[in-house]
N, C-alpha and C positions, 0 to 999 in steps of 0.2 A: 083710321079704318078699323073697325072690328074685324077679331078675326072670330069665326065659326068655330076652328077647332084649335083647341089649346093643349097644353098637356099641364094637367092640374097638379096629379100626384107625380112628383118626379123620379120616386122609385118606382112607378108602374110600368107594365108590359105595353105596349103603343106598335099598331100598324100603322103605319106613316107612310105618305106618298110626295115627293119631293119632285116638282114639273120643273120643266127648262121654259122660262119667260117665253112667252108668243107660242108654245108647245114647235118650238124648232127642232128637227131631228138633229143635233147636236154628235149623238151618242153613235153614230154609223160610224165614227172613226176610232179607229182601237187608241190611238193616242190618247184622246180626250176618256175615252174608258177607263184607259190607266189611272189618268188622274186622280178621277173619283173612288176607284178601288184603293191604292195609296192611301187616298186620305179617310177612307173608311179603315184601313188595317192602322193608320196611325190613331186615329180615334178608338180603336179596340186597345191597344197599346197603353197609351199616354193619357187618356182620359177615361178609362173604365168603359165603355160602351160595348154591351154583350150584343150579337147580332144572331137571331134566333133564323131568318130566312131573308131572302132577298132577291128579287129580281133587277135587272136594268134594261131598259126600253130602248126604244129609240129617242125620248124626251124626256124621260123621268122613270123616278128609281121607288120601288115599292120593298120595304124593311116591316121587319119584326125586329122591334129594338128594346129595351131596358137601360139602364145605368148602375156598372157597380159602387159608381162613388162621382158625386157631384149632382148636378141638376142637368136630366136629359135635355132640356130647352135649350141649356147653355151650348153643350155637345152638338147639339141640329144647329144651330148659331153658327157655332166655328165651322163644322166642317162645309155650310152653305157658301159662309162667306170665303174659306182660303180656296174651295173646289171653284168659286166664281171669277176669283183672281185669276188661277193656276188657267185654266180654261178660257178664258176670254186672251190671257198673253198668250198660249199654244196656238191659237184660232190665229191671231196677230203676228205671231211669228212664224207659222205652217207653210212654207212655198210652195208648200205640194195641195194648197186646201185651194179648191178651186171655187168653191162657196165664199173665201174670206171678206168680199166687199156686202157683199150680201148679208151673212151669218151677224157682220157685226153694227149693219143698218136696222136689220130686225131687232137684236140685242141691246138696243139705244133709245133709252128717254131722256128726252132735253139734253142734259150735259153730262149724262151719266151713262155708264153698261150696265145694266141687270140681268145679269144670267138666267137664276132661278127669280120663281113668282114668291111674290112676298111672303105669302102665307105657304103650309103644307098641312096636308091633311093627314090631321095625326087623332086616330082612335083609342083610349086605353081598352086592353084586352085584360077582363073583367071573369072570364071564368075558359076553363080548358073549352067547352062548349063555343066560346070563340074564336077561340085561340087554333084548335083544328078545322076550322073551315076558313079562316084566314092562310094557314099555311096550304090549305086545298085550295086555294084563290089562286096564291102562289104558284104551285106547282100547276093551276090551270095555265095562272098565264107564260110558264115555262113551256106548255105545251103548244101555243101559240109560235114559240120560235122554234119548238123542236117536231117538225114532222115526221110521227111515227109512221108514216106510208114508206121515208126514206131509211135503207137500212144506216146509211153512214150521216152523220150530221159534224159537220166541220169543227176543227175546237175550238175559231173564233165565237162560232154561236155559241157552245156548249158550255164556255167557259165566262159566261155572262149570268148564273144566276148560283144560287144555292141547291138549287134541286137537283135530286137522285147522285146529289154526292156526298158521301163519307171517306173521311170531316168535309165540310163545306170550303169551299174554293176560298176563304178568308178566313185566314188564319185564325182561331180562335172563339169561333162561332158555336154556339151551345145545339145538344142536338133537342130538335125540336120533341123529343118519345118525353126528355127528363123535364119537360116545361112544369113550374109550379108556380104557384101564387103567391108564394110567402113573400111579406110586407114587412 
């Protein structure tokens, strides 16, 4: 299968959107949240991956990524596959997931689990002029879970994306004002 988007230059800047297979709301449990955070701060850590913004969905996770050292392809690689592992055993092991026969009937082709969908849609951001209405994408769709009508919004919501905090909820995360281009 072809995929559509690739990521060519593996130092470039990339919006990337990473779906849960069948677009399963996977993500409504903080357990399975954690996961994926873990292995985004071990992928900032241990493999160089700068994380410029981020939100997480109910099914998938929208980044503004780069690499400071290795091939970003590689980085979206590992953390799909260990977050597919890690997540599929939590799901399998959750006594309290009352979805779990369900969750991992949907998450099954032929003799296998697939978590995430094969491909992810990965953009390189090509000039600042992208680059800030991607992070305004962002922070729209943070507005999506954060209802400004309400004055309080819970920390489980609030603590699901990169916006309106300094420094950003993962550790390590570049602030989006110092974005540059250099190659």
């Amino acid at each position: 299968m072809s995929l559509t988007y690739t990521i060519k230059n593996q130092q470039g800047q990339y919006f990337i959107t990473c779906t849960v297979n069948q677009w399963v709301d996977v993500f409504t449990r903080n357990e399975y949240k954690e996961i994926l955070l873990d292995s985004l701060r071990h992928c900032q850590k241990e493999k160089g991956l700068n994380i410029y913004a981020w939100v997480l969905m109910s099914n998938h996770i929208h980044l503004i990524v780069s690499s400071r050292q290795g091939n970003l392809s590689d980085i979206i690689r590992d953390f799909k596959k260990f977050t597919s592992t890690k997540i599929v055993e939590a799901i399998g092991a959750n006594t309290k997931e009352s979805r779990k026969r369900w969750l991992l009937w949907l998450l099954s082709q032929k003799d296998k689990t697939v978590f995430w969908q094969e491909s992810y849609h990965g953009e390189e951001i090509i000039s600042q002029q992208f680059f800030f209405p991607a992070v305004l994408l962002l922070q729209g769709l943070c507005g999506i879970r954060l209802n400004p009508s309400v004055k309080y919004n819970p920390p489980e919501i609030v603590k699901y994306h990169s916006c309106f905090q300094k420094p950003m909820q993962i550790n390590a995360l570049t602030d989006p004002t110092n974005f540059s281009l250099n190659r």
